[in-house]
Phi, psi and omega in degrees: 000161169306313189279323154345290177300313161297310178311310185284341186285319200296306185286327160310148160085337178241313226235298168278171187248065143240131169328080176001295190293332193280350168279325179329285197300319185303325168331293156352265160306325182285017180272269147344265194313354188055024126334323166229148157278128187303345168264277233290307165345286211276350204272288201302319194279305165301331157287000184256317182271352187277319164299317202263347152306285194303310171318291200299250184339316188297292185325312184289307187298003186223358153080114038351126177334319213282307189285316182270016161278311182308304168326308199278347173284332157261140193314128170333292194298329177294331165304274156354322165278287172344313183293289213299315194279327192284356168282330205247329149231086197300320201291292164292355165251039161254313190294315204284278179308013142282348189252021180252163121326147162088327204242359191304312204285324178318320205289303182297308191321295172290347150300314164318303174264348171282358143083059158297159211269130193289315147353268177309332195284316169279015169262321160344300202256355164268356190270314150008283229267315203281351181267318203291271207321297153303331184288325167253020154265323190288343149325294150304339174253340163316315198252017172340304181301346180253356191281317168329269148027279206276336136338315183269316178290359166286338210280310191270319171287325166340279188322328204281303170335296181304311162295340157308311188302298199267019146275316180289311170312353172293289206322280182355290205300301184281002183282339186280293210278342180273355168297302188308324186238359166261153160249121179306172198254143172290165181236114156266147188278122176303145183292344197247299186267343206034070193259145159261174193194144185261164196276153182295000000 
């Protein structure tokens, strides 16, 4: 359904750890499929990203528990760049991170705090939104046929990932806990030669 849609877009890429683009495309694709309409589609996805940009600014720009955890989560020097460029140049490094994976969220975030004006943030992030947004839904919905394919090898891969992942969380955990509840053993100076040695 459309909230369906508006729901998962607003919440991909900020708020759950699924990718912006890959709804973007899927997006598309049930578009391409006729499940939805391609104008209706991208009207609902662009209003989701535009709301869920604007939460992400209110929070940071109102100092909020939730946006300065999210802070505290970037690297100091990276931060630290961010701040300096969004005071002198807000407008391209909002349009730009929108189109990297990873940096989308930086952007309203770091409007928020340097308290670019909620106006100008949202003309910003509609100039953005009105370009990233039809372009990677109508990708998806062009290539439908190739999205398919590749559904089924994420489909067939699945089990293995998922044993990669709870082999490492295996390591992870025990390398955590023998840090955490063994001790190494001390190295003490011998009284005589002043050879170390370990204690009895």
């Amino acid at each position: 359904s459309y909230v369906g849609v508006f729901l998962l877009v607003a919440l991909s890429g900020h708020f759950v750890p699924l990718p912006e683009d890959v709804v973007m495309l899927l997006t598309g694709y049930i578009a391409a499929i006729g499940i939805v309409k391609l104008p209706t589609v991208i009207v609902v996805a662009l209003v989701a990203i535009l709301c869920a940009d604007f939460l992400l600014y209110y929070l940071s720009f109102t100092g909020t528990n939730f946006a300065l955890m999210i802070e505290r989560r970037i690297k100091a020097n990276l931060f630290s760049w961010y701040a300096s460029r969004m005071r002198k140049r807000a407008f391209p490094l909002i349009f730009i991170s929108r189109f990297v994976p990873g940096l989308r969220f930086l952007g309203p975030i770091m409007a928020g705090y340097v308290k670019l004006k909620p106006l100008t943030f949202f003309f910003y992030s509609f100039c953005s939104s009105i370009i990233y947004v039809p372009l990677m839904i109508t990708i998806g919905f062009l290539f439908h046929k190739r999205i398919t394919p590749l559904l089924g090898v994420v489909e067939s891969t699945r089990h293995v990932i998922f044993i990669i992942i709870l082999v490492a969380l295996t390591i992870g955990l025990s390398i955590f806990v023998h840090r955490k509840f063994f001790k190494k053993p001390e190295i003490e100076i011998g009284p005589d030669n002043g050879e170390p040695f370990l204690p009895q």
